[in-house]
N, C-alpha and C positions, 0 to 999 in steps of 0.2 A: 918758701916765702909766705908769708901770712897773708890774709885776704885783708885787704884794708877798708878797699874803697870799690862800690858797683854802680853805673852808671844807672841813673834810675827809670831809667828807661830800657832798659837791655833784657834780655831773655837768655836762659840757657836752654841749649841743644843739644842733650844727650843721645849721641847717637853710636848705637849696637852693640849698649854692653849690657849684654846678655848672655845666658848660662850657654849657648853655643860658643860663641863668638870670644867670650875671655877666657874659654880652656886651650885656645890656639897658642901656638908659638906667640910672642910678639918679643921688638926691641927691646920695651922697656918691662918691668914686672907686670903682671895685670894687677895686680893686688895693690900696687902703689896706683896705678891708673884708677881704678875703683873709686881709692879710699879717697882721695885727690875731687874727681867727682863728686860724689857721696859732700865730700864737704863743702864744694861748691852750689851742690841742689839745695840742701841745709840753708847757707846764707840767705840764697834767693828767698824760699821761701819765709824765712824770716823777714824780708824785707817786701814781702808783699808780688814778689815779681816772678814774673811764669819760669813752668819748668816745662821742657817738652821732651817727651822720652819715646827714643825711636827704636825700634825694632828690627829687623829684616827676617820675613817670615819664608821666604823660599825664593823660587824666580819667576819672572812674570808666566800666566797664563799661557798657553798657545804661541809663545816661541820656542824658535827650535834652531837657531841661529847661534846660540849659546849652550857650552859645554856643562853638562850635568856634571854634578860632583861624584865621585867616587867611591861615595861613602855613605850610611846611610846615618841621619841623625838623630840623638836620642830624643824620646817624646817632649822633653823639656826645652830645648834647645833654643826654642823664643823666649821664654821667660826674660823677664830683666832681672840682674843679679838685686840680691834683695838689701844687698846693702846700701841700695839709692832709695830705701824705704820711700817709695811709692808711695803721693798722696793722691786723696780724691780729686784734687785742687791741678794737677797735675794733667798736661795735652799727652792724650798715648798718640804715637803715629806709627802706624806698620806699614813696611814696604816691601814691593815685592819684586825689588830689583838692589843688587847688591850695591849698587853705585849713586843710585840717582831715587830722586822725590817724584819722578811722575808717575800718578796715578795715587799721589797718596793726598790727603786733606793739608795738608800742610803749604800754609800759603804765605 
């Protein structure tokens, strides 16, 4: 479906695609996920209106309640894939819990 219409007031929320995180399994393609993206960060920016691109760079600090992965991940693995061509103009938020926003600036 074509992008028509953005309310002008709205933000987008890109959150965790990144070079870890879309080499995973998923339901749908990642690459259609991406591109899909990608052209929705495009519009906004054309139209003046925030992009917020989120990250998840590991798991929180000093707990120990939650299961460590089983794997180790390649040095890259936070990056954001680079076809959200990243602007300056752009909110980075990195978090450091797989699920949730606390602890990150994102308000």
């Amino acid at each position: 479906m074509p992008l028509t219409k953005l309310d002008p007031t709205a933000a987008l929320v890109v959150i965790d695609l990144q070079k870890g995180v879309t080499e995973l399994s998923t339901v749908h393609p990642a690459d259609e996920i991406v591109g899909r993206t990608a052209e929705l960060a495009r519009a906004f920016r054309e139209r003046g209106l925030p992009v917020v691109l989120v990250n998840v760079t590991g798991v929180a600090p000093g707990r120990t309640d939650a299961e460590r992965p089983k794997f180790s991940f390649p040095a890259d693995w936070t990056e954001l894939v680079l076809e959200l061509e990243q602007h300056a103009d752009d909110h980075i938020v990195s978090k450091q819990r797989w699920g949730a926003f606390i602890g990150t600036p994102l308000h």
